[in-house]
Structure formats: structure tokens, C-alpha cells
C-alpha positions in Angstrom: -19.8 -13.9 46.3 -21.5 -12.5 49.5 -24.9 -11.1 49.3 -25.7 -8.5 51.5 -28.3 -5.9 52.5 -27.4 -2.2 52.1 -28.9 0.2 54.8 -27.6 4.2 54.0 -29.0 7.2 54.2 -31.3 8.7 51.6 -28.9 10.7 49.9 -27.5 9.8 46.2 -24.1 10.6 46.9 -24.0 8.4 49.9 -26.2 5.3 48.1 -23.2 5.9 45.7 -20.3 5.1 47.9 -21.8 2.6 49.6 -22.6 0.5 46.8 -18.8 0.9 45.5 -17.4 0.2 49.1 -19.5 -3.1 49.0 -18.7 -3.8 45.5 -14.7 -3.6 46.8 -15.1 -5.6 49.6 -16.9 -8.3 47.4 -20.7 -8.2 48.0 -23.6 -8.2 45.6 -26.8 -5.9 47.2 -29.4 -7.9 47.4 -31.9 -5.0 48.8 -31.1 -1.4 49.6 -32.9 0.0 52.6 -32.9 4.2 53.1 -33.3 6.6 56.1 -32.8 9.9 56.6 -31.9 8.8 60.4 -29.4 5.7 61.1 -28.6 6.7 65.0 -32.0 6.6 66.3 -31.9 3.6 68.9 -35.3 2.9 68.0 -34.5 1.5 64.6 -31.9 -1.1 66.3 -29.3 0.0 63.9 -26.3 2.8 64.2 
């Protein structure tokens, strides 16, 4: 199995569907990593 790192946003509903959608595709979440802003280019990550 993959491991992965899961960066969403900081919303339950979304923490939810990510976690199934990596579950799906065959990961285990290693760490989970929330913001409340994914598109800022400072954070090197969109």
C-alpha cells in the first residue's frame, strides 16, 4: 500500500472525502495537513 500525505482544507466534510478518495485509490494517510487557503502561491501548493 502507498502512503501518502493528505493536504485539504479545514472543513470536516471535505477532510471526509478526501480521506475516502485516498482510501479508493489505495493509500494509507500518513499525516493530514489543513488550510483554510490551498491557492495561495505562497504555500507552493494549488
Amino acid at each position: 500500500m502507498n502512503s501518502a500525505i493528505l493536504i485539504t482544507y479545514d472543513k470536516e466534510d471535505s477532510i471526509n472525502e478526501a480521506l475516502g478518495l485516498c482510501d479508493a485509490a489505495g493509500y494509507q494517510i500518513v499525516h493530514t495537513i489543513t488550510q483554510n487557503f490551498l491557492k495561495k502561491p505562497k504555500y507552493g501548493i494549488s
